[in-house]
Structures are given as structure tokens and as C-alpha cells.
C-alpha atoms as an extended CHARMM CRD file, in Angstrom:
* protein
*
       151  EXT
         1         1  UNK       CA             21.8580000000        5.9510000000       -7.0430000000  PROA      1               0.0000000000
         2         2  UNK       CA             20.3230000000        8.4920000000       -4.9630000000  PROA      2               0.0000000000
         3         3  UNK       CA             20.5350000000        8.3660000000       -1.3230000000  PROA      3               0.0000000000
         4         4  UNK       CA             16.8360000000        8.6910000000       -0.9880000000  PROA      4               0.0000000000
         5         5  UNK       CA             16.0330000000        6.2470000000       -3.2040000000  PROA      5               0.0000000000
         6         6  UNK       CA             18.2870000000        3.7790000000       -1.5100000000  PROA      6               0.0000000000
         7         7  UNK       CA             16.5800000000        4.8080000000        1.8200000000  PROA      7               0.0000000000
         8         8  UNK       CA             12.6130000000        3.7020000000        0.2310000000  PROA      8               0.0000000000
         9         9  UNK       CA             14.4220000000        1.0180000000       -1.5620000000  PROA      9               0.0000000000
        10        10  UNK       CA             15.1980000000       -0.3960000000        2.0080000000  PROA      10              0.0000000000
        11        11  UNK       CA             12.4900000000        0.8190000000        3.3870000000  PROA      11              0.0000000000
        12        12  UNK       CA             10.1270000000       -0.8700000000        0.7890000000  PROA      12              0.0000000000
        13        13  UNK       CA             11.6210000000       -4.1910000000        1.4820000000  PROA      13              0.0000000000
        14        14  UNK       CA             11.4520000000       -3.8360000000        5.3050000000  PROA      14              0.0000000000
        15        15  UNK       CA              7.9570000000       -3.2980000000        4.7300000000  PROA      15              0.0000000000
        16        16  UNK       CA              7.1410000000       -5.6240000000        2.6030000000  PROA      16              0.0000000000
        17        17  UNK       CA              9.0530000000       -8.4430000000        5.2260000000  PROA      17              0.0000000000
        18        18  UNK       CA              6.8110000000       -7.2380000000        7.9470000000  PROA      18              0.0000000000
        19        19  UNK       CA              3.6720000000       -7.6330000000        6.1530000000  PROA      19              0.0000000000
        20        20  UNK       CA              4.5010000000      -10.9300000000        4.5130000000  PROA      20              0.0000000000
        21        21  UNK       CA              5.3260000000      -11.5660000000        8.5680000000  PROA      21              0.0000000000
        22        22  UNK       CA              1.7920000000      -10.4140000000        9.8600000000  PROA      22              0.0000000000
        23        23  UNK       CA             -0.1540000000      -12.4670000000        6.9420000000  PROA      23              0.0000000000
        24        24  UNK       CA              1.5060000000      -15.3090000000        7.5340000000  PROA      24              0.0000000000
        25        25  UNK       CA              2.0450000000      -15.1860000000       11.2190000000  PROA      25              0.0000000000
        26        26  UNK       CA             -1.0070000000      -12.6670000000       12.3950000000  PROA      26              0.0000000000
        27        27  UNK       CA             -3.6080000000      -13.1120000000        9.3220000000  PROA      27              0.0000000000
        28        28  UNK       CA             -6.2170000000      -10.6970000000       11.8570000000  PROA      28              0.0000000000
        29        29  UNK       CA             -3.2790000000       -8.5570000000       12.3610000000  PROA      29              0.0000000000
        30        30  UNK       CA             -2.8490000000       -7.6720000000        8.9820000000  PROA      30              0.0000000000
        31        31  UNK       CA             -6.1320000000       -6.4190000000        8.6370000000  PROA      31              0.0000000000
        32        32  UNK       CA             -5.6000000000       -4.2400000000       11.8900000000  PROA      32              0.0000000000
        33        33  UNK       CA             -2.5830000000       -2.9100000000       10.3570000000  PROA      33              0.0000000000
        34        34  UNK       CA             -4.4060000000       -1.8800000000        7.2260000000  PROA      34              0.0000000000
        35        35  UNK       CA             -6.7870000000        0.8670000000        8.6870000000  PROA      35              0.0000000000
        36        36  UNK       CA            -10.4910000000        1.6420000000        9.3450000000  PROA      36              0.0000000000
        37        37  UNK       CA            -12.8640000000       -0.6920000000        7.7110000000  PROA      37              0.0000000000
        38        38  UNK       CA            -15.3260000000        0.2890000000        5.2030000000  PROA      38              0.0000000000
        39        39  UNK       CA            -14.2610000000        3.2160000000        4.5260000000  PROA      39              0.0000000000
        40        40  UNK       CA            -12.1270000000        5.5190000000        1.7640000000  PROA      40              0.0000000000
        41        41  UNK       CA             -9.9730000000        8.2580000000        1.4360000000  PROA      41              0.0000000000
        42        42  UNK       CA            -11.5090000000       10.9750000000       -0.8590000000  PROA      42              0.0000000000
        43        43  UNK       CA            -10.2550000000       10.7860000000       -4.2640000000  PROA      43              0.0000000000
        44        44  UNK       CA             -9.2400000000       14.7040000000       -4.0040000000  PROA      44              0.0000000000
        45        45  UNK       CA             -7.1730000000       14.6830000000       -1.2810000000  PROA      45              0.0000000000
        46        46  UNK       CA             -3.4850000000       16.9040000000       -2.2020000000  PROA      46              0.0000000000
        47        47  UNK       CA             -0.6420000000       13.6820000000       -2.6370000000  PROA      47              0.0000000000
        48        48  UNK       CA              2.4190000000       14.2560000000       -3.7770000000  PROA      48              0.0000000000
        49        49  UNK       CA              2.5530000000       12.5330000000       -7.5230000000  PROA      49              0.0000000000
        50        50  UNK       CA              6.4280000000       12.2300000000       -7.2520000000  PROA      50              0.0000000000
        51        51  UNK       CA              6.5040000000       10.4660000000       -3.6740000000  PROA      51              0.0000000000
        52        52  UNK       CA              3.3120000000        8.4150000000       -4.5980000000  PROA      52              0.0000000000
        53        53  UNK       CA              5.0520000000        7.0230000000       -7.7640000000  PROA      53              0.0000000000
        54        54  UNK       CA              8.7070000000        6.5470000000       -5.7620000000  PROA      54              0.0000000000
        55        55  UNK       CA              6.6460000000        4.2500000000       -2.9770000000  PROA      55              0.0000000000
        56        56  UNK       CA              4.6680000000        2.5350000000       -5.5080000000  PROA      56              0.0000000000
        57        57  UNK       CA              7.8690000000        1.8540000000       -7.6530000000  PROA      57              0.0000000000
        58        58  UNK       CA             10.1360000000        0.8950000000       -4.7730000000  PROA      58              0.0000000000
        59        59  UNK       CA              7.5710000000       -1.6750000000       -3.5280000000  PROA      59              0.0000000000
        60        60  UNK       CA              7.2010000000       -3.1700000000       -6.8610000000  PROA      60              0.0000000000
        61        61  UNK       CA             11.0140000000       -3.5740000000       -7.3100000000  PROA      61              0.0000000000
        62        62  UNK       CA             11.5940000000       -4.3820000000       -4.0670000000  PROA      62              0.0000000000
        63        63  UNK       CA              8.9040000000       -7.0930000000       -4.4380000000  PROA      63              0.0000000000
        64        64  UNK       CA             10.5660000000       -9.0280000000       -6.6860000000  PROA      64              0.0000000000
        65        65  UNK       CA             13.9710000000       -9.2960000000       -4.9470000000  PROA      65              0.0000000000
        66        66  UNK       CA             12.1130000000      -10.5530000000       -1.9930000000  PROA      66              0.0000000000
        67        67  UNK       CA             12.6300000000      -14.6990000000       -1.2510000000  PROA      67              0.0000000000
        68        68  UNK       CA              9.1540000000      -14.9740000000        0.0600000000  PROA      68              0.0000000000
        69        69  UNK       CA              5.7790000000      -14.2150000000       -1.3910000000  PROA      69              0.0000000000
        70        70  UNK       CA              5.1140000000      -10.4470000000       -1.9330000000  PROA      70              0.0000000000
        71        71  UNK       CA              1.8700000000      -10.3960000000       -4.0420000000  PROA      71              0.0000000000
        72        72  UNK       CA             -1.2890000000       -7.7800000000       -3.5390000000  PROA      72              0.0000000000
        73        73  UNK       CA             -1.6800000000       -8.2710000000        0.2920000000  PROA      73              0.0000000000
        74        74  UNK       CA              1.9960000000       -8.1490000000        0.9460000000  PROA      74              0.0000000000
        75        75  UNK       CA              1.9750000000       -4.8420000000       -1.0500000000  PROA      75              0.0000000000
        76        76  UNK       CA             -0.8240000000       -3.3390000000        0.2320000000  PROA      76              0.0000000000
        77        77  UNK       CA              0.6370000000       -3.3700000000        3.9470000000  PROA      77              0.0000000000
        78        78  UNK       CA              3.9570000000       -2.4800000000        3.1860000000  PROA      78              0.0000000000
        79        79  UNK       CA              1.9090000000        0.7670000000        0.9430000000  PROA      79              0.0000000000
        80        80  UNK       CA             -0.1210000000        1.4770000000        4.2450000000  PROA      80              0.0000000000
        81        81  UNK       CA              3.0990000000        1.4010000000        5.7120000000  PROA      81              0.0000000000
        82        82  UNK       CA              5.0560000000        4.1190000000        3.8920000000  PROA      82              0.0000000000
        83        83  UNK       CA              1.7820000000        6.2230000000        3.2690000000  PROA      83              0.0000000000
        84        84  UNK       CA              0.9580000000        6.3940000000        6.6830000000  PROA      84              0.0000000000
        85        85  UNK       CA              4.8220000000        7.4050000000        7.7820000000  PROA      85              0.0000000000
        86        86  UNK       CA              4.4040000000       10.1600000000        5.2460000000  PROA      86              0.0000000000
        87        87  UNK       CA              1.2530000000       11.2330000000        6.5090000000  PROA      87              0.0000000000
        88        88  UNK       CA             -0.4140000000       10.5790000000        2.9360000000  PROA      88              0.0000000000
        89        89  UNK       CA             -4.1850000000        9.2740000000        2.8960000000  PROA      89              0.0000000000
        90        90  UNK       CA             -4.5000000000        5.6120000000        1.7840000000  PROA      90              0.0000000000
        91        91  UNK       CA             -7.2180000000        3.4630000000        0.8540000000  PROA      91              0.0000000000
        92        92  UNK       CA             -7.0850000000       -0.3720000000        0.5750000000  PROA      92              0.0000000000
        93        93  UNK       CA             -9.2790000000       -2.0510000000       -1.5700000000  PROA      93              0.0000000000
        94        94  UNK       CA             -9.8220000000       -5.9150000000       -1.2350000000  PROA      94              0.0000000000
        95        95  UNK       CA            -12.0390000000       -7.5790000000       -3.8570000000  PROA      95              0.0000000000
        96        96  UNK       CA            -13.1610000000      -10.9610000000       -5.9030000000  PROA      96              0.0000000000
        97        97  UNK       CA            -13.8300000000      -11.9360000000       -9.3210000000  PROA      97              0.0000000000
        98        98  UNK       CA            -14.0760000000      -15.2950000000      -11.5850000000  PROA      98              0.0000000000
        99        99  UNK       CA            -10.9720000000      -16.5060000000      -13.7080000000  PROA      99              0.0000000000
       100       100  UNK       CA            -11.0380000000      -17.6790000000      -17.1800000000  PROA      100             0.0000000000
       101       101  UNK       CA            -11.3990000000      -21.1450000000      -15.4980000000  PROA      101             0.0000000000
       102       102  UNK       CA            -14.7730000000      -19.7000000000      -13.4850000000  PROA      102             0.0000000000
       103       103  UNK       CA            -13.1340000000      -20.1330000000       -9.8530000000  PROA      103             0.0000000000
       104       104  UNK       CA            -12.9040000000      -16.8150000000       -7.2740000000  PROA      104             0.0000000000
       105       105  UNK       CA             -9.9700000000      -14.8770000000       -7.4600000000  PROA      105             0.0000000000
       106       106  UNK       CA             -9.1680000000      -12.3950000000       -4.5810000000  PROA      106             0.0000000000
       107       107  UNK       CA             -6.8320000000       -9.6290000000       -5.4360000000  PROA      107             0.0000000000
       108       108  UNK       CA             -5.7260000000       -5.9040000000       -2.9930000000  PROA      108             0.0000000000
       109       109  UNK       CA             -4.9960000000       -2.7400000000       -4.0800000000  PROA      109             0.0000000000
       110       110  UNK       CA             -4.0280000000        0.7910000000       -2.8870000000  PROA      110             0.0000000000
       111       111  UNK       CA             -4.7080000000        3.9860000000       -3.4040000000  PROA      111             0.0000000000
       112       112  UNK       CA             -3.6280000000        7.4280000000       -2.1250000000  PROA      112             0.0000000000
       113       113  UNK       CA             -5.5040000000       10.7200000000       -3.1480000000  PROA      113             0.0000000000
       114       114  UNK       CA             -5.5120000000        9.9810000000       -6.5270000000  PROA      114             0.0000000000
       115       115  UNK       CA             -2.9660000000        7.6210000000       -7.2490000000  PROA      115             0.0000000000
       116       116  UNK       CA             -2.5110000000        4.1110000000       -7.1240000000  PROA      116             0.0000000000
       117       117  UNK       CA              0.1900000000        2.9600000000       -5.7310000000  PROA      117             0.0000000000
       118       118  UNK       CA             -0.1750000000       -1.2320000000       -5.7880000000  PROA      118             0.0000000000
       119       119  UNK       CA             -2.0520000000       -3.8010000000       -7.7960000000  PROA      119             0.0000000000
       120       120  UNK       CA             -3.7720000000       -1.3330000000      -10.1680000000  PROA      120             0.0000000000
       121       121  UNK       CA             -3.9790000000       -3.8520000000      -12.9790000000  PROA      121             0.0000000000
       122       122  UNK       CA             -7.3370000000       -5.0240000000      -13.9550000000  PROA      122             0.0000000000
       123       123  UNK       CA             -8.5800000000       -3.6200000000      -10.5230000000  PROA      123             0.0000000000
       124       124  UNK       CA            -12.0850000000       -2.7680000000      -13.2220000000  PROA      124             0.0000000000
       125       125  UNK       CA            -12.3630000000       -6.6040000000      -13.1220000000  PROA      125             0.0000000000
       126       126  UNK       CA            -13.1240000000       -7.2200000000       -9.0550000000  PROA      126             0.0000000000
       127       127  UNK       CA            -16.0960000000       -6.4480000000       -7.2550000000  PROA      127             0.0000000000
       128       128  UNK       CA            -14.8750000000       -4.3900000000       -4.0860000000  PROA      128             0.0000000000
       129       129  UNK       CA            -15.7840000000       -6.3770000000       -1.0010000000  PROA      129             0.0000000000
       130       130  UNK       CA            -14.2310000000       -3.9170000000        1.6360000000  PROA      130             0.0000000000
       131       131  UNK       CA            -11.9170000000       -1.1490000000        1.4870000000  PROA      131             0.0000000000
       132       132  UNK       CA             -9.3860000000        0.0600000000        4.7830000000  PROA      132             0.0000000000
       133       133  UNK       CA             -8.9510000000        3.6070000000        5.1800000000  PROA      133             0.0000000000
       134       134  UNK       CA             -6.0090000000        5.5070000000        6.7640000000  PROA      134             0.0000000000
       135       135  UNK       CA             -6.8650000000        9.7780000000        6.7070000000  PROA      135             0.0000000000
       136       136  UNK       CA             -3.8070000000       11.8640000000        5.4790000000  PROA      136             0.0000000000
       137       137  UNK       CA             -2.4900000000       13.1030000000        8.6380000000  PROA      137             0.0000000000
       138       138  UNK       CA             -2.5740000000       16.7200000000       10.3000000000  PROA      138             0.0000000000
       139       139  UNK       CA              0.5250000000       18.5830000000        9.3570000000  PROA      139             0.0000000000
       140       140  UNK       CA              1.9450000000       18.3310000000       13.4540000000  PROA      140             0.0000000000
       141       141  UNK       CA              1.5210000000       14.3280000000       13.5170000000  PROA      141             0.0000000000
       142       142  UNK       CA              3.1500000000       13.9710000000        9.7260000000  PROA      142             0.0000000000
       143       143  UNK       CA              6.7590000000       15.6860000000       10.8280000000  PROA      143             0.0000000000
       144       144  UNK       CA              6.7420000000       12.9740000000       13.6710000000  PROA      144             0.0000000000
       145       145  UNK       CA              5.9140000000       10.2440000000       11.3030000000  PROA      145             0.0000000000
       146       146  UNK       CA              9.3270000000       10.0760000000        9.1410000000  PROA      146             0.0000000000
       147       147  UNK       CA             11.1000000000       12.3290000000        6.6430000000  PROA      147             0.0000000000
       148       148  UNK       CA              9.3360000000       12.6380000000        3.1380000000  PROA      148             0.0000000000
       149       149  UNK       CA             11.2310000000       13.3660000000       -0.0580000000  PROA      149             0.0000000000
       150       150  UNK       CA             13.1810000000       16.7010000000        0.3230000000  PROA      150             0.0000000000
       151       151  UNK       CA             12.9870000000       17.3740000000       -3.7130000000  PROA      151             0.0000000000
């Protein structure tokens, strides 16, 4: 496997332990950690497809190795996370909806430039309630922020 791979594979997990940490632990701190409230990243801003899609995939793996619970919220801070090392934009997007059974389901996603990264199924379903935004960085702050894929 490549090294770099290896390297967000770890990192994913990390990530995802820390914000499984701050919901349980911190549930205000979470939110904190997630960005600027109501508001969103425009839709054109210049992401990188292939590091998008190597975050989103290495959280999703990662997810499921993890012993404790890594659904939408978990994923959506560790995404914030890794974006915001990289100096990519990132929107989270917490919403509601009714079940088959009627009852309120909540559900989180992310999304950078144009990309989602987490939870993107059904997201058509939920009525956005609030979204977190975190701007792509300036070019100076993003080499301070962690390595990005050299490829």
C-alpha cells in the first residue's frame, strides 16, 4: 500500500477517535470544532477531486474498523479535520427528516468545493437545519497546516 495512503488511513482514524471523543465527552465542543455557523462554502471553490475522494474514502474505511460509534457526526468532524489541515473549504450540513415509521431522523454531511466527502446518501431527503463553514485557507496558512498529497 502506498505510504500516503497509510498516512490518511491513520490519520482518518485519529480523527475520527477525537471526534467520537468531543461528541461524547464535549457535545458543545463538537460544534465549535465544526466551523462558523450558518454559513457555506461556495460550491465553486478549486478542491482537489483526487484528495477529496482519498479523505472521504479513508474516513469511510476507517469508520468501520473503529470499536466505537463512527456514524454522520463522527464523520463530519474527523472531514473538518483533514479539510481544514489541507487548507480545503468545508461545509457541514446538519439536518432532519421523518422515517418510514414517521419519527425525526437527524443525519450530517460534508462537503468541500464541490464534493462530498461524508454522508452523501439520501442527503435530498433532510431539511437542512444549519450548516458549519470552514473557508479554504490562504495559500501561506495551508503549507503550515500539514502536507497534502504530493501526486
Amino acid at each position: 500500500m502506498d505510504p500516503y495512503v497509510k498516512k490518511l488511513m491513520l490519520e482518518a482514524y485519529l480523527e475520527l477517535a477525537r471526534a467520537r471523543w468531543l461528541k461524547y465527552r464535549q457535545h458543545g465542543r463538537i460544534q465549535a470544532s465544526l466551523g462558523t455557523i450558518q454559513q457555506e462554502t461556495p460550491v465553486e471553490d478549486e478542491v482537489a477531486k483526487r484528495e477529496a475522494g482519498s479523505i472521504a474514502v479513508a474516513i469511510e474505511v476507517m469508520s468501520r474498523y473503529a470499536f466505537w460509534e463512527s456514524e454522520c457526526l463522527v464523520k463530519a468532524g474527523a472531514a473538518v479535520q483533514m479539510l481544514k489541515r489541507r487548507g480545503m473549504p468545508v461545509t457541514v450540513y446538519l439536518g432532519t427528516a421523518r422515517n418510514d415509521a414517521g419519527e425525526f431522523v437527524a443525519h450530517a454531511w460534508t462537503r468541500s468545493g464541490p464534493w462530498y466527502i461524508t454522508g452523501a446518501d439520501d442527503v435530498a431527503q433532510y431539511t437542512v437545519l444549519t450548516t458549519f463553514a470552514v473557508p479554504k485557507a490562504e495559500e501561506g496558512a495551508r503549507s503550515h497546516a500539514g502536507k497534502t498529497n504530493p501526486s
